[in-house]
C-alpha positions in Angstrom: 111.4 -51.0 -17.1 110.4 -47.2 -17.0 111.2 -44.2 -19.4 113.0 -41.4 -17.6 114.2 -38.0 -18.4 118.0 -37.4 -17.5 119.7 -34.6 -17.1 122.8 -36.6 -17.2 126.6 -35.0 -16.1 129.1 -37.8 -17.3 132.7 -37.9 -15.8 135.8 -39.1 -17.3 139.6 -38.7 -16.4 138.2 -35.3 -14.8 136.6 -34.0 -17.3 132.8 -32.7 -17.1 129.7 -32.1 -19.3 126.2 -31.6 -19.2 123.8 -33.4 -21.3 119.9 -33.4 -21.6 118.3 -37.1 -22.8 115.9 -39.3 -22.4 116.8 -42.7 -21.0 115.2 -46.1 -19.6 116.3 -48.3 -17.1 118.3 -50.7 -19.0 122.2 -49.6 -19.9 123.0 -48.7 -23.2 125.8 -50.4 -25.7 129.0 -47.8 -24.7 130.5 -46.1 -28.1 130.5 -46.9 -31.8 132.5 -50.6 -31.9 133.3 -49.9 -36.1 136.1 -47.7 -35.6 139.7 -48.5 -36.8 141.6 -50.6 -34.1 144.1 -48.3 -32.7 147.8 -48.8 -32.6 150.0 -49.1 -29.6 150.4 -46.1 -27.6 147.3 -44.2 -29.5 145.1 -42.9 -27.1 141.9 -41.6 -28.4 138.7 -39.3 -26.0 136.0 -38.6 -27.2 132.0 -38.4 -26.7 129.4 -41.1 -28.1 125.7 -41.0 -28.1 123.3 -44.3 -28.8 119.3 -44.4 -29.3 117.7 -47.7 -29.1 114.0 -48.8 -29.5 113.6 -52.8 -28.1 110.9 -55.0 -26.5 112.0 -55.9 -22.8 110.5 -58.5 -20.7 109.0 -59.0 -17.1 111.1 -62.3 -16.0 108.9 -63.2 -13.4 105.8 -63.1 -15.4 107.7 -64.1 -18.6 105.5 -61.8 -20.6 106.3 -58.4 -22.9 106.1 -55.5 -20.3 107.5 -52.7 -22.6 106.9 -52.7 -25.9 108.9 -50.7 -28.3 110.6 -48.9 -25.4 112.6 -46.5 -26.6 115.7 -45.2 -24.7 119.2 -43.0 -25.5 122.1 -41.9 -23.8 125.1 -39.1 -24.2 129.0 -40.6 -22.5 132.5 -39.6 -22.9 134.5 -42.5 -23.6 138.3 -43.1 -23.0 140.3 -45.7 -26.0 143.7 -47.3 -25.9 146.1 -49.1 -28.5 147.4 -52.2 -27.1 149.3 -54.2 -29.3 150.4 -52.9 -32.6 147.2 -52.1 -34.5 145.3 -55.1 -33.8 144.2 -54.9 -29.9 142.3 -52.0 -28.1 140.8 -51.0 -24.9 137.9 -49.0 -24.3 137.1 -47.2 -21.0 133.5 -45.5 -19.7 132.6 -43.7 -16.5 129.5 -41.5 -16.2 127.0 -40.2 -13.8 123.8 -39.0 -14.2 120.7 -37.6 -12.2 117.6 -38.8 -13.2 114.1 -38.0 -13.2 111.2 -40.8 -13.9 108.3 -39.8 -16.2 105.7 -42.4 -15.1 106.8 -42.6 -11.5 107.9 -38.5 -10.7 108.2 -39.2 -7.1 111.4 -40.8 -7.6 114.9 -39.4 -7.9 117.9 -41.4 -9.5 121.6 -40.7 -8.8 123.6 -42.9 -11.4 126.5 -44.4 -11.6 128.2 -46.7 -14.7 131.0 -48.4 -15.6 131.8 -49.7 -19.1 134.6 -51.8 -20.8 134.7 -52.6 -24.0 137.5 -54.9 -26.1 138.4 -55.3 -29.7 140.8 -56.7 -32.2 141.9 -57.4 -35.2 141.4 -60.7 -36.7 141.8 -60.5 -40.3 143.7 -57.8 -43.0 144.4 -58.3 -46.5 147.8 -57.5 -47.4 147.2 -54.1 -49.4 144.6 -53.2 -46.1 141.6 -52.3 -48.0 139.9 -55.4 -46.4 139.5 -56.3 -42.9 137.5 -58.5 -40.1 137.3 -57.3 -36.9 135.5 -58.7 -33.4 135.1 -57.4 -29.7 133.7 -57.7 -26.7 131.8 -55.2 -24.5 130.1 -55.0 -20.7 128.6 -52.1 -19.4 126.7 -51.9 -15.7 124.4 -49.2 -14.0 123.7 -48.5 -10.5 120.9 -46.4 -10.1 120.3 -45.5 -6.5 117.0 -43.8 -5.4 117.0 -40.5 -2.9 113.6 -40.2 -3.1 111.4 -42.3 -0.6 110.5 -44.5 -2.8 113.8 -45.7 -2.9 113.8 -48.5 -5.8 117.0 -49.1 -6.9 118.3 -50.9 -9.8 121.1 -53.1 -10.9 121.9 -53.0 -14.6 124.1 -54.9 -17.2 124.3 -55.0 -20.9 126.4 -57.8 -22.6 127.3 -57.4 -25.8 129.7 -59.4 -28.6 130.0 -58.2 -32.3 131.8 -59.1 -35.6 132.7 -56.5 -38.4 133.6 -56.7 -42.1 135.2 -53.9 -43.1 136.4 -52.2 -46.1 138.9 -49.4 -46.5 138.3 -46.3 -49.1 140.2 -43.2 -50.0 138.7 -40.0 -50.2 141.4 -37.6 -50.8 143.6 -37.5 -47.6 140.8 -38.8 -45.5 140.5 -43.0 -45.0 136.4 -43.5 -44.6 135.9 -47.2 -43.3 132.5 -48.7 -44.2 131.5 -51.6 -42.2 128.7 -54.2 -40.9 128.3 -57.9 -39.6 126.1 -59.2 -36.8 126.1 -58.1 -32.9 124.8 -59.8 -30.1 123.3 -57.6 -27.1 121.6 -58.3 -23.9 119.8 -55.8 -21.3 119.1 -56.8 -18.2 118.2 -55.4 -14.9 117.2 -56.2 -11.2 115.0 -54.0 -9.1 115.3 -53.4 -5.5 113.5 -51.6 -3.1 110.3 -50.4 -0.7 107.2 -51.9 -3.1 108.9 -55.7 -3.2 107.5 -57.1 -0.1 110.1 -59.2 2.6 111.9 -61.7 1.7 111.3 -61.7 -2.5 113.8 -61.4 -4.5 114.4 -58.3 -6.9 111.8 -57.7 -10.1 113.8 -58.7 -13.1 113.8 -57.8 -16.8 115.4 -58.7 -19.8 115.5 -58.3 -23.6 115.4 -61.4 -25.4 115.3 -61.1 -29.2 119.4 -60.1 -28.6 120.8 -60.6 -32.1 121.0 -57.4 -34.7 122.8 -56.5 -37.9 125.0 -53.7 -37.6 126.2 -51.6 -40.2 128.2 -47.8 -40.3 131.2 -46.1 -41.3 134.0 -44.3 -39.6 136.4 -41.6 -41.7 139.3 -39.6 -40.2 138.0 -35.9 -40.1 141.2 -34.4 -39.5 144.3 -36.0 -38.7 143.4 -36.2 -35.1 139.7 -36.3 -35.1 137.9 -39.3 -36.1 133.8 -39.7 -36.4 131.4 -42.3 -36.9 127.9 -43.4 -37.3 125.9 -47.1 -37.0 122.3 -48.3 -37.4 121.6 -50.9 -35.9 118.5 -53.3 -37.2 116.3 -55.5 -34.6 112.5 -54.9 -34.8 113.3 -51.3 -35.4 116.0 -49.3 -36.5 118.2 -47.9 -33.9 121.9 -45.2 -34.1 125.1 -43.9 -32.9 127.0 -41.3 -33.3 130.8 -40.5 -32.2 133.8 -38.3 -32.3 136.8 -38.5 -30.7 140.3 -36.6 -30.5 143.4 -38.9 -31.4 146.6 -38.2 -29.4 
């Protein structure tokens, strides 16, 4: 895995922005997954931003090749109410150009794809109390210009479940919420410095199960923003906001 710099334009239903981060070469979890389930019809766009710090591992060698890698990412984010207010759809398309730090001769064009599903399991009657669980897949296709040309392939599974707990503050609901999340990184690596005939260099995180905790409140009645920390080895956040039509 290899820190780069990214000065990242992310595209979504035609819409475009420019964003400065710093990324590595493993996908990031897609939007903050607390958020109240929509309700049919809702339809809510926004922009989310993630930093994470984890240890990833060489496959091949099975041994820690990045310690404490640290990596972060800036997307716009598409969400849709399926069925009543217990069923959503999330939808992510980006692209980015990249630049390496460790290996400047290379030059990333980017390209990912994210889906992400949730529902709701559990509500007590009076709704201050609820349980809620989803599902989420993101994957990256970084292709190099640059000579070098060492491309990469690269998926992040993630499932979660959420306790969460509804409190009035004035006109504004504020949701507090945490539970457990499960999330894997991996990647393949393609390209000119794997000799014929050898399969791509893999990685993967393996210590995949965090706590998650964070809180959502309705800004205005059609803005809605969150924030999670997320607990591994290290602590790690998100941030959101979104417009609610």
């Amino acid at each position: 895995m290899r820190a780069r710099t990214a000065s990242c334009c992310l595209i979504l239903i035609g819409l475009g922005m420019g964003f400065g981060v710093t990324v590595v070469a493993v996908p990031a979890l897609a939007t903050t997954f607390g958020n109240p389930i929509l309700s049919r019809g809702e339809v809510l766009l926004g922009v989310s931003t993630r930093q994470f710090t984890r240890d990833v591992y060489d496959v091949e060698a099975d041994a820690l090749s990045n310690p404490r890698d640290t990596f972060s990412y800036v997307s716009l984010e598409s969400r849709l109410g399926l069925y009543r207010d217990r069923l959503d759809f999330g939808l992510e398309v980006g692209r980015s150009h990249n630049k390496q730090d460790r290996f400047p001769d290379r030059d990333y064009l980017t390209w990912d794809l994210g889906f992400t599903l949730r529902g709701l399991l559990y509500q007590q009657p009076e709704g201050h109390m609820d349980l809620t669980a989803g599902v989420h897949f993101r994957e990256t296709v970084a292709f190099d210009r640059a000579p070098t040309l060492t491309h990469k392939l690269q998926r992040n599974y993630v499932a979660f479940m959420l306790v969460g707990r509804r409190i009035p503050v004035g006109d504004r609901p504020l949701r507090v919420y945490g539970g457990p999340i499960y999330s894997r990184h991996e990647f393949d690596e393609y390209g000119a410095s794997f000799p014929v005939g050898e399969g791509p260099g893999e990685g993967e995180t393996r210590l995949n199960l965090e706590l998650l905790g964070g809180a959502s409140v309705r800004v205005l009645p059609e803005v809605e923003a969150a924030a999670e920390i997320e607990y591994r080895d290290n602590l790690s956040f998100g941030l959101s906001a979104g417009f609610l039509f």
